[in-house]
GUTI-906558 format. One record per residue (C-alpha): residue number from 1; residue in three letters; z, y, x. Coordinates in steps of 0.05 Angstrom, whole numbers, plus 5000, padded with zeros to 4 digits. Each point is the difference from the previous one (the first is absolute). Example, Ala and Ser with C-alpha at 12.3 -4.5 7.8 and 13.67 -1.06 7.14 Angstrom:
<nodes>
NODE    k    r     z     y     x
NODE    1  ALA  5156  4910  5246
NODE    2  SER  4987  5069  5027
</nodes>
This chain:
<nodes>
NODE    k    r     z     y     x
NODE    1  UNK  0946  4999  4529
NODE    2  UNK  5024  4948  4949
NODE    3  UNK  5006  5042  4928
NODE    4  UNK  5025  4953  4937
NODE    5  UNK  4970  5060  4964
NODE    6  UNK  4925  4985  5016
NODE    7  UNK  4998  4929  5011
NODE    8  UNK  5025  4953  4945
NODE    9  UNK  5051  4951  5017
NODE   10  UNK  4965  4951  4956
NODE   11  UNK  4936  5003  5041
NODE   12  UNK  5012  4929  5034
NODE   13  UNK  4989  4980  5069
NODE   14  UNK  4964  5052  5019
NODE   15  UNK  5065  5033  5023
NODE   16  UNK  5007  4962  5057
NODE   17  UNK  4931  4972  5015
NODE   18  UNK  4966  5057  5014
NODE   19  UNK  5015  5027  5080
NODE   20  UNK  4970  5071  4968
NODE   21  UNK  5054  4995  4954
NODE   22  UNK  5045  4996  5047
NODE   23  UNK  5000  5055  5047
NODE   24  UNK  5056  5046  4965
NODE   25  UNK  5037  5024  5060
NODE   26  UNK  5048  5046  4969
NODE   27  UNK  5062  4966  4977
NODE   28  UNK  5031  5046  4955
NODE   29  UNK  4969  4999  4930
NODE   30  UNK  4970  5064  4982
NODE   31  UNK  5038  5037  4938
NODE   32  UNK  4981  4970  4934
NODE   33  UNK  4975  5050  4947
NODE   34  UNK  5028  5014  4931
NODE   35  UNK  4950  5007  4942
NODE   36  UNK  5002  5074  5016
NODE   37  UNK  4972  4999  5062
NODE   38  UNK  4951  4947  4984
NODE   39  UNK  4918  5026  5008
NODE   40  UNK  4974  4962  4940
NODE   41  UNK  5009  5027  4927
NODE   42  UNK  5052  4961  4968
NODE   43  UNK  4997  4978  4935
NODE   44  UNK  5058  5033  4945
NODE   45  UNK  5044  4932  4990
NODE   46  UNK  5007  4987  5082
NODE   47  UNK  5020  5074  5011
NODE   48  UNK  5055  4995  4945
NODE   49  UNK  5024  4923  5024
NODE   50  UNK  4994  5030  5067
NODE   51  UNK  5043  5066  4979
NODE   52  UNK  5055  4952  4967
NODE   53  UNK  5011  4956  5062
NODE   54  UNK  5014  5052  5048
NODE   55  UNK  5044  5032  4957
NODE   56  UNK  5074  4998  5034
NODE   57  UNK  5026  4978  4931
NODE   58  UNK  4949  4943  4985
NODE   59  UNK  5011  4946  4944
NODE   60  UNK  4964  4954  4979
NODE   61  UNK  5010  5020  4930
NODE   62  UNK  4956  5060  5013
NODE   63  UNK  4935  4955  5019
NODE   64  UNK  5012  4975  4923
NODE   65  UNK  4999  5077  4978
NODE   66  UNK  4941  5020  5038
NODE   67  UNK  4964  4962  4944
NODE   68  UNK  4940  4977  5046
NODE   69  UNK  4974  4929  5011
NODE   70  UNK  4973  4978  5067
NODE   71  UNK  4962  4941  5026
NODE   72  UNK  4999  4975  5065
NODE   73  UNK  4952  5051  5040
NODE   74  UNK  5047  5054  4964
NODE   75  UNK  5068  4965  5036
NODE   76  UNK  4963  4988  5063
NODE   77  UNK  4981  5081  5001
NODE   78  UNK  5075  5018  4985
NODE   79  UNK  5027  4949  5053
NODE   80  UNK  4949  5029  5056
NODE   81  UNK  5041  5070  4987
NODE   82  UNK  5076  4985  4999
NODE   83  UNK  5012  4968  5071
NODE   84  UNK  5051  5056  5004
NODE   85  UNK  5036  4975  4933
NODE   86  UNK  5001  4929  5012
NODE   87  UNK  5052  4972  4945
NODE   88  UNK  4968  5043  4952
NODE   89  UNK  4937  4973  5014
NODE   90  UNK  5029  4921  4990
NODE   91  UNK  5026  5025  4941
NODE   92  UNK  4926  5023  4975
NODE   93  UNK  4978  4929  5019
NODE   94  UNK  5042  4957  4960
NODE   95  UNK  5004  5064  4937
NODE   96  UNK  4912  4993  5005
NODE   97  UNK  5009  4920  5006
NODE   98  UNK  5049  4985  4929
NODE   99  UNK  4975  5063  4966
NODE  100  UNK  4917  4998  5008
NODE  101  UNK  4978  4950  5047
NODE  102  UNK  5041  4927  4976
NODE  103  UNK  5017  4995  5065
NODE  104  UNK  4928  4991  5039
NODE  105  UNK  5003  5056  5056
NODE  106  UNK  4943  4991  5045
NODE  107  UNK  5004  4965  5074
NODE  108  UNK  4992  5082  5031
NODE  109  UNK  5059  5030  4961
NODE  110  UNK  5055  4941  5012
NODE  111  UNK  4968  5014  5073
NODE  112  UNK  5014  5072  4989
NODE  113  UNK  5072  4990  4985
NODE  114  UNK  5019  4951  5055
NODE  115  UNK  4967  5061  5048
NODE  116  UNK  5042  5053  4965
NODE  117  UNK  5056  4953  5000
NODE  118  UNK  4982  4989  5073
NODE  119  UNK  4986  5070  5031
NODE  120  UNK  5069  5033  4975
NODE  121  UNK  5036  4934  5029
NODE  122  UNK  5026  4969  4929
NODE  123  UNK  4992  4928  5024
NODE  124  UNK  5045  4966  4955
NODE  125  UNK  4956  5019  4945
NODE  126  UNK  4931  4995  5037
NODE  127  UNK  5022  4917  5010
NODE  128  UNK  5021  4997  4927
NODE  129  UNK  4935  5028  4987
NODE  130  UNK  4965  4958  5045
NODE  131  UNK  5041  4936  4967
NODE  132  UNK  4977  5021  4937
NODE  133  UNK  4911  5007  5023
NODE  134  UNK  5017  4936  5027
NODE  135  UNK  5024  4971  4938
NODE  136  UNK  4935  5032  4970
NODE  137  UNK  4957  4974  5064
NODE  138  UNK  4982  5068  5003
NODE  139  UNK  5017  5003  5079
NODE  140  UNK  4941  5014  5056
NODE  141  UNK  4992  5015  5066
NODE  142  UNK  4997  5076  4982
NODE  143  UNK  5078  4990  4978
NODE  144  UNK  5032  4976  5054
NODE  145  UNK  4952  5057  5041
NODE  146  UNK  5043  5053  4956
NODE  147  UNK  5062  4962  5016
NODE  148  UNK  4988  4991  5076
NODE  149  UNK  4977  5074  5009
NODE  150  UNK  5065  5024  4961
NODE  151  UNK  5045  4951  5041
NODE  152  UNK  4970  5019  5062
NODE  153  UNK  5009  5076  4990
NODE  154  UNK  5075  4995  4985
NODE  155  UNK  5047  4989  5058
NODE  156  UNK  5022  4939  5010
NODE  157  UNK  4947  4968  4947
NODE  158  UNK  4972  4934  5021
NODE  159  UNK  4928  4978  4967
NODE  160  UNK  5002  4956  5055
NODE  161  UNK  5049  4955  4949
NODE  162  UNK  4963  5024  4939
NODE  163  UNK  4939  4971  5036
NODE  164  UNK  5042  4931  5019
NODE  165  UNK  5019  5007  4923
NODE  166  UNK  4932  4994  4962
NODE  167  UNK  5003  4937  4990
NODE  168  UNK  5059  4997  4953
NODE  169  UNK  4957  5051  4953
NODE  170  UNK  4942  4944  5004
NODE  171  UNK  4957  5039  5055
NODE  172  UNK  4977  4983  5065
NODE  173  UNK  5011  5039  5065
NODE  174  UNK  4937  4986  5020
NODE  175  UNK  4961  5044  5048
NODE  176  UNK  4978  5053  4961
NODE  177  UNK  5075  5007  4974
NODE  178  UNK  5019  5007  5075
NODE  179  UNK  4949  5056  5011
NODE  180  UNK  5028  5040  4944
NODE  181  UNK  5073  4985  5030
NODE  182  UNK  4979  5033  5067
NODE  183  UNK  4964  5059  4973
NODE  184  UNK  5057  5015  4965
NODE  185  UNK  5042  4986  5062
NODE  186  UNK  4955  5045  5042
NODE  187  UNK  4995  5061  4951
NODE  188  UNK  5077  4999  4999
NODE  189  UNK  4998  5011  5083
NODE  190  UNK  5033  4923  5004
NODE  191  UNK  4946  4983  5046
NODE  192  UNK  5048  4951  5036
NODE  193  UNK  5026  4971  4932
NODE  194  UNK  4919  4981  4988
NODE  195  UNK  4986  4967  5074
NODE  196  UNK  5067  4965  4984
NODE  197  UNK  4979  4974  4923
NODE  198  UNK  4942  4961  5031
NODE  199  UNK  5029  4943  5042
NODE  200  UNK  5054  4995  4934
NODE  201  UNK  4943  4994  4957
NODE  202  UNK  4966  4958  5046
NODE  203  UNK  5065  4952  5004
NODE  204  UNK  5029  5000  4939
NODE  205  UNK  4950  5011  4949
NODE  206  UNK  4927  4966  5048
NODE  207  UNK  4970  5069  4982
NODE  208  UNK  4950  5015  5061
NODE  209  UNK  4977  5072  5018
NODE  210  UNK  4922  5017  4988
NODE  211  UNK  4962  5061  5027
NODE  212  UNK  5032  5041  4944
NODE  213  UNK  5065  4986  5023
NODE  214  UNK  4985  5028  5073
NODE  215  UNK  4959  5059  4976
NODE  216  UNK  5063  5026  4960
NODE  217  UNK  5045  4990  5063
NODE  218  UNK  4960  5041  5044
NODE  219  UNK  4982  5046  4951
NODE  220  UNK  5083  5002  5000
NODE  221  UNK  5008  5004  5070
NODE  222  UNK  4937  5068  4994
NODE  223  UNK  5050  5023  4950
NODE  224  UNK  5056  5004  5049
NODE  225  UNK  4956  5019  5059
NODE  226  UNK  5022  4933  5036
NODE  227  UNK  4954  4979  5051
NODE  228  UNK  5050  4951  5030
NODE  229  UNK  5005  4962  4935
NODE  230  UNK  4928  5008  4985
NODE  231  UNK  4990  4956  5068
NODE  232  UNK  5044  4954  4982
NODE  233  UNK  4970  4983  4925
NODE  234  UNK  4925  5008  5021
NODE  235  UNK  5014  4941  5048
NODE  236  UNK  5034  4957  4959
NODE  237  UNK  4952  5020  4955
NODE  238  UNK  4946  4975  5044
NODE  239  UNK  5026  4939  5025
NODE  240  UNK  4956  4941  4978
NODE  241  UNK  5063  4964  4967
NODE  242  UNK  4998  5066  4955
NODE  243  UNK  4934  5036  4974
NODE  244  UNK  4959  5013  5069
NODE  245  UNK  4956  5045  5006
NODE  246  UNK  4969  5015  4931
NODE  247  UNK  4936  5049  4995
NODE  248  UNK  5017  5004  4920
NODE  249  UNK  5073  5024  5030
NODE  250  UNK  4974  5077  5003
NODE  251  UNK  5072  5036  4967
NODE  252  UNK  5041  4959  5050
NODE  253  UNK  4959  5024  5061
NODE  254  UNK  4994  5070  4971
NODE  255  UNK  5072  5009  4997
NODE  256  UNK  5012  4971  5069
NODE  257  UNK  4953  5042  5038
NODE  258  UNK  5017  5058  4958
NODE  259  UNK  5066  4989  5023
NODE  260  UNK  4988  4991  5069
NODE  261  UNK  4955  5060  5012
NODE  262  UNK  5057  5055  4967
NODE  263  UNK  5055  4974  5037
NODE  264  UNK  5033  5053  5040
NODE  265  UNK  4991  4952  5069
NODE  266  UNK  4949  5029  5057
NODE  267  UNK  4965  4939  4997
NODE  268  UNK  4993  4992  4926
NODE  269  UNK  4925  5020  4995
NODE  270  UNK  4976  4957  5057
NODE  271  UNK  5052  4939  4970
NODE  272  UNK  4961  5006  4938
NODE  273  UNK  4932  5001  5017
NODE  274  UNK  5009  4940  5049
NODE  275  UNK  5030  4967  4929
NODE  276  UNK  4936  5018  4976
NODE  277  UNK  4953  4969  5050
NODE  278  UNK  5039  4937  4986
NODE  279  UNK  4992  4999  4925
NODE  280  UNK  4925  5021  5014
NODE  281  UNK  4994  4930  5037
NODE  282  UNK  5031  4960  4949
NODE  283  UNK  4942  5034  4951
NODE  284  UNK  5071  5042  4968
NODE  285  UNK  4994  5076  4990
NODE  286  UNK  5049  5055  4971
NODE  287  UNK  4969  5047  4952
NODE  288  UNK  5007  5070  4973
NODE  289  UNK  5086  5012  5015
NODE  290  UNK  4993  4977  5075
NODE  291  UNK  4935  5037  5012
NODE  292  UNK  5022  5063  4975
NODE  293  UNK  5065  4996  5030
NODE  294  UNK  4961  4983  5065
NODE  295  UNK  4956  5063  4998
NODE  296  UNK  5063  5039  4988
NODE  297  UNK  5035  4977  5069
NODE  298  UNK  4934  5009  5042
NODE  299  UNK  5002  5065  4969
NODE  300  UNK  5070  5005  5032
NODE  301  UNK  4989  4975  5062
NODE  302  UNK  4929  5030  5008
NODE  303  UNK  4968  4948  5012
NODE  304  UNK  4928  5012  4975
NODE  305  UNK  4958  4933  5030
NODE  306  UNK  5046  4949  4972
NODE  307  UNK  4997  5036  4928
NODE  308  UNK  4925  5002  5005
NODE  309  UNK  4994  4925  5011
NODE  310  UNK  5050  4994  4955
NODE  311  UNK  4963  5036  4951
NODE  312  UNK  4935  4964  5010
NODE  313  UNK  5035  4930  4986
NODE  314  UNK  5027  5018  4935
NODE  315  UNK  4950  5046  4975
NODE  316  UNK  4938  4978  5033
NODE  317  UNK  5018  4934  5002
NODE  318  UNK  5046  4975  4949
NODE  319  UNK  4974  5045  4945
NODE  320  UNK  5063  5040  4986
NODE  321  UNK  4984  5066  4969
NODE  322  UNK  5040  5047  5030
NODE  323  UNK  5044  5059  4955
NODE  324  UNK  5010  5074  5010
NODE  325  UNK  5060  4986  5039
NODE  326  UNK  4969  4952  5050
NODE  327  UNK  4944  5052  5007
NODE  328  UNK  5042  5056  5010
NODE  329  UNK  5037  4955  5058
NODE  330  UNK  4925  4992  5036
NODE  331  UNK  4981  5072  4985
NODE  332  UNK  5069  5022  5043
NODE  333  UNK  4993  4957  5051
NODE  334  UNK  4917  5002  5010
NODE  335  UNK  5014  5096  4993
NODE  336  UNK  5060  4988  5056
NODE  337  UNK  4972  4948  5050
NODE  338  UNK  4927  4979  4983
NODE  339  UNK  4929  5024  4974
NODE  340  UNK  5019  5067  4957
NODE  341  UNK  4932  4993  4972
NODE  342  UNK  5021  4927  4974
NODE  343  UNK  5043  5033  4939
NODE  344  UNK  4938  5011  4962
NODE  345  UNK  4977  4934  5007
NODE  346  UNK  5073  4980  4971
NODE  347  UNK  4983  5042  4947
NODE  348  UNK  4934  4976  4974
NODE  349  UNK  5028  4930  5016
NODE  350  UNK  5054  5023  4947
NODE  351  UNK  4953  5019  4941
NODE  352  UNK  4956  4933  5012
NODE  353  UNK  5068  4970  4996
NODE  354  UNK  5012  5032  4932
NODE  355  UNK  5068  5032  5037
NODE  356  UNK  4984  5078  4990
NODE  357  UNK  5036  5045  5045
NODE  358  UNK  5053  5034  4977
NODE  359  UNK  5026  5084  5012
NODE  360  UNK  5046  4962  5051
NODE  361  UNK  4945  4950  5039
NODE  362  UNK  4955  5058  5001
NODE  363  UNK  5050  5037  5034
NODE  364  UNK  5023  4953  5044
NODE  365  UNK  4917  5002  5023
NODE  366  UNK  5000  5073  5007
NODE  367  UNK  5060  5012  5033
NODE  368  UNK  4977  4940  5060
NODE  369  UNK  4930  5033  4995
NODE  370  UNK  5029  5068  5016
NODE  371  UNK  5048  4980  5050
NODE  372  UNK  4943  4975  5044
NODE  373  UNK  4958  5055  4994
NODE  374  UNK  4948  4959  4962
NODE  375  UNK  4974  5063  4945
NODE  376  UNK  4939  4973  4977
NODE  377  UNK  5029  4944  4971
NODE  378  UNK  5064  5038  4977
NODE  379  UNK  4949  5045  4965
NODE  380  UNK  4969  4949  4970
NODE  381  UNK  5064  4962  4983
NODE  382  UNK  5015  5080  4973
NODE  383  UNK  4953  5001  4948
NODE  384  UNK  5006  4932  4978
NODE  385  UNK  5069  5012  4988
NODE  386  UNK  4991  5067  4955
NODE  387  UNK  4945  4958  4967
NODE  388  UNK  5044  4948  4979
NODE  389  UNK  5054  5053  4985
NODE  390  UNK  5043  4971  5053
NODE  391  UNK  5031  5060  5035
NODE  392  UNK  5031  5011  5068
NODE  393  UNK  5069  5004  5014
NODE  394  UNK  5033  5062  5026
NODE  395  UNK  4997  4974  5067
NODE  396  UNK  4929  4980  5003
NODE  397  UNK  4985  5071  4966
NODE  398  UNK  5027  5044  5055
NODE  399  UNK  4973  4948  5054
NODE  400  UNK  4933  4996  4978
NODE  401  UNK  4990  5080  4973
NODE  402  UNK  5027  5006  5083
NODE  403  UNK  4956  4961  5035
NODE  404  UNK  4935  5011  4954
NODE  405  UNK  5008  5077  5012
NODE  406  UNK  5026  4990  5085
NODE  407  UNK  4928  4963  5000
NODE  408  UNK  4963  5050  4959
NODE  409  UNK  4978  4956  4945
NODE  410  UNK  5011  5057  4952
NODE  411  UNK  4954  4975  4943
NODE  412  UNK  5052  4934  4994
NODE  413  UNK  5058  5040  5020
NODE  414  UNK  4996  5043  4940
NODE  415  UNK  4978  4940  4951
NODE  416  UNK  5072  4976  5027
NODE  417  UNK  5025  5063  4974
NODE  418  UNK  4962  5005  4939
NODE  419  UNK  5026  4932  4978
NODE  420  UNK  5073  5032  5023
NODE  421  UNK  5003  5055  4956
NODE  422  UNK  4957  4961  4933
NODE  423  UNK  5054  4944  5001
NODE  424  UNK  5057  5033  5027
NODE  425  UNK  5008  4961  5056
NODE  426  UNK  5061  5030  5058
NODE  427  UNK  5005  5035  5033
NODE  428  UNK  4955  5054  4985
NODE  429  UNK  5038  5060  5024
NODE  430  UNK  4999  4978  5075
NODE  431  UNK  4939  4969  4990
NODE  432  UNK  4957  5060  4974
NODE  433  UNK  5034  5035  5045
NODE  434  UNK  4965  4962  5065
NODE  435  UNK  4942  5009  4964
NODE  436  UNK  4993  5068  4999
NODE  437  UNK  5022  5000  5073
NODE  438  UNK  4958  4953  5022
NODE  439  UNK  4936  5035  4959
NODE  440  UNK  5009  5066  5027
NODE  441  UNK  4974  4989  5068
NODE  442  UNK  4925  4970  4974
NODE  443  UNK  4990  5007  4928
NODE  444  UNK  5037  5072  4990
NODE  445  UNK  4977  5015  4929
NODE  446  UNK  5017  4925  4976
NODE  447  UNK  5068  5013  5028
NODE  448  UNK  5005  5060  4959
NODE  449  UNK  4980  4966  4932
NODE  450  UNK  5057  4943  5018
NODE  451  UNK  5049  5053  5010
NODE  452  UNK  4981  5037  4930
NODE  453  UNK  5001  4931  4961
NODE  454  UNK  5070  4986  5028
NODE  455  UNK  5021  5071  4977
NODE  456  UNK  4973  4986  4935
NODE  457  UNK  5034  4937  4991
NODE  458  UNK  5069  5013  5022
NODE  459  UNK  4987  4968  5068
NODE  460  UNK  5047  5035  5045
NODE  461  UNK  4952  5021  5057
NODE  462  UNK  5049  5024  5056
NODE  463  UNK  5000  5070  5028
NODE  464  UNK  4980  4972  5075
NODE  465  UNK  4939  4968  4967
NODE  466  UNK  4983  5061  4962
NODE  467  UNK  5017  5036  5070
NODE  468  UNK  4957  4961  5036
NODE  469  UNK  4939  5018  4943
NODE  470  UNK  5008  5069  5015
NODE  471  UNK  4991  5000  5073
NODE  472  UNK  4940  4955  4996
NODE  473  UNK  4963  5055  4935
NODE  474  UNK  5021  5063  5042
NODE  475  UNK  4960  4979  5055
NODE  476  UNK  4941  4995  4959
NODE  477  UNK  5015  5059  4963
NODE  478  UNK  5021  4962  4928
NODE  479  UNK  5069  5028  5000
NODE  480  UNK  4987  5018  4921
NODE  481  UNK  4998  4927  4992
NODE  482  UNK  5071  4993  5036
NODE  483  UNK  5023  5054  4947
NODE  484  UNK  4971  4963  4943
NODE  485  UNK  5036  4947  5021
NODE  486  UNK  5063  5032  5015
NODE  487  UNK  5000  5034  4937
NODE  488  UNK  5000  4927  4961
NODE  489  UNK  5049  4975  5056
NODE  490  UNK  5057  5045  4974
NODE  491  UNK  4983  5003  4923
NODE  492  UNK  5011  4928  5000
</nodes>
């Protein structure tokens, strides 16, 4: 998401030239802080400036009894904090400008105003301010990216004029100027206005689209899960009187196939890989956003081959290293439909990776392992989770305690409920419950000790399982040890 609180307006061309820079999908601006919700330590002097402009009584008079001086990082600092006061904060500018700095702000805070000017929709005084940086030759391309994104966000705005108008403020809508105009176009939800600003641009102003240009419509057109757009722009896009196919074009095709494939249409996962196959014989791949995206809809649809190959191209092939999402995705999909066994080579692959599992991966792999019936490698997965200190969920707990004990593993059965009751882990009343149950039968006196621990640490053992105890002692005469117990039972 585009934040004018962590990139500086003043940082040149890199706001539109970059397609990474680009990809903010959510068009409302996130709220600005104050200085009093701000992380960093603030010095004294920008607190108390700070203080004074938000005050609902502010004058300018009280800047002058503040007694502090500032320089230009100072006014920058105090105009990153009062978006929400904005004709306090041109106030500060032109007080810091006559009374410390002879008039010689810096390029980022006269940027800073025209985007507080901008973002609470005072455009009479962001074009006075913009009059006066051009008077100063102060303007850049990271200006008029403030002014399109505020214009664009405001109903009824139009940067597409604001764009037309450059020139008259001695800039050129060039390119890159047009790249800026349809991110901001995009991240407002105008994705129509942006399609539309390009043959205008193109007409008017001789400004030609690059692969930039494309990769921020269909990253528009991901944004509002458009497919039929999406068509539309990747084949103009395409064309041979446009860009073509371009390998270096990765964003563009990233967003189109990512688009594609989480469409809501029956055919959306087939549609996209046939996509792909094309792109693959023009030597043009998607990366990382398509491919997980991809993953996610065989995961859907079940489809365990395709995601295999799938996975081979990108990750055996192309060199992508997968994350702890994609994993998880393979991991589901390879427990449900494929090789159970193949989780632990997911895992290993992980480490190599530098990707460590997680409490939730690892439980993702023990709940598949468990599920089909595959114990030695859900014990093993087992202790490699406790060793990590990774612990099962509540679900995996009662599943795995179950079927360790219905297959009379007892020695990992009660390391499952060992690690239960050391970390806490739920639920331990039902749990140490079946335990004793399940105990009784073949290991008797172990079944005993399980039921006295619970006792003794406020682990409600129920009065069918204590029941049950005392049938199984009386017939080997041990009915003092049912008393014992029985005697504990009620004092607690």
């Amino acid at each position: 998401m585009s934040d004018h609180r962590t990139k500086r307006p003043s940082d040149g061309a890199a706001v539109a030239a970059s397609p990474a820079a680009k990809r903010a999908r959510d068009p409302s601006a996130p709220a600005v802080p104050t200085h009093k919700e701000s992380p960093e330590q603030l010095p004294p002097k920008i607190r108390i400036l700070c203080d004074i402009l938000a005050k609902d009584d502010f004058e300018e008079a009280k800047l002058d009894e503040a007694d502090v001086s500032v320089n230009s990082a100072d006014v920058e600092q105090v105009l990153r904090f009062s978006y929400a006061h904005p004709r306090a904060a041109v106030a500060f500018f032109r007080w810091a400008g006559h009374r410390h700095l002879s008039h010689e702000h810096s390029p980022y805070s006269w940027n800073l105003v025209v985007d507080i000017l901008g973002k609470n929709r005072l455009f009479e005084p962001m074009w006075d301010t913009i009059r006066s940086m051009h008077s100063q030759r102060l303007l850049s391309l990271a200006t008029f990216a403030s002014v399109f994104s505020s214009l664009a966000a405001s109903p009824g705005g139009s940067p597409l004029k604001a764009f037309m108008d450059m020139k008259r403020y001695g800039m050129t809508p060039d390119t890159p100027a047009l790249n800026a105009l349809l991110s901001a176009l995009c991240r407002a939800n105008r994705l129509n206005d942006a399609r539309a600003a390009i043959p205008v641009a193109r007409a008017e102003a001789g400004v030609r689209p690059d692969a930039d240009s494309y990769a921020i419509l269909l990253e528009g057109c991901e944004a509002a899960a458009d497919p039929r757009v999406a068509r539309e722009v990747f084949d103009e896009m395409v064309h041979p009187h446009a860009i073509g196919f371009d390998p270096n074009n990765v964003p563009a095709y990233d967003s189109f196939l990512a688009t594609l494939v989480s469409s809501d249409s029956p055919t959306a996962l087939p549609e996209a890989m046939e996509y792909l196959a094309i792109l693959n014989r023009r030597g043009c791949s998607p990366w990382e956003k398509f491919f997980r995206a991809a993953l996610s809809a065989h995961l859907e649809a079940r489809e365990l081959d395709s995601a295999k190959v799938l996975w081979n191209d990108f990750v055996g092939r192309r060199g992508l290293v997968p994350d702890m999402e994609m994993y998880s995705t393979m991991i589901m999909l390879q427990g449900s439909l494929g090789d159970a066994e193949v989780i632990v080579d997911y895992l290993d692959d992980m480490t190599l990776n530098g990707v460590f599992p997680d409490t939730n991966i690892y439980n993702v792999a023990l709940q598949c392992l468990l599920k089909r019936r595959k114990f030695r490698e859900a014990s093993a997965i087992f202790r490699e989770m406790v060793k990590n200190e990774c612990w099962p969920n509540e679900g995996n707990c009662s599943l795995a305690l179950r079927m360790f004990l219905d297959t009379r593993d007892w020695e990992t059965g009660i390391k499952i409920w060992n690690c239960m009751v050391e970390n806490g882990l739920q639920p331990l009343e039902e749990s140490g419950n079946m335990l004793v149950s399940k105990l009784k039968d073949d290991r008797l006196p172990e079944a005993c000790k399980y039921a006295e621990d619970m006792i003794d640490q406020g682990i409600k053992l129920g009065s069918s399982t204590l029941a049950k105890l005392k049938h199984c002692l009386q017939k080997i005469n041990k009915g003092d040890i049912h008393d014992h117990l029985l005697r504990k039972w009620k004092a607690h």
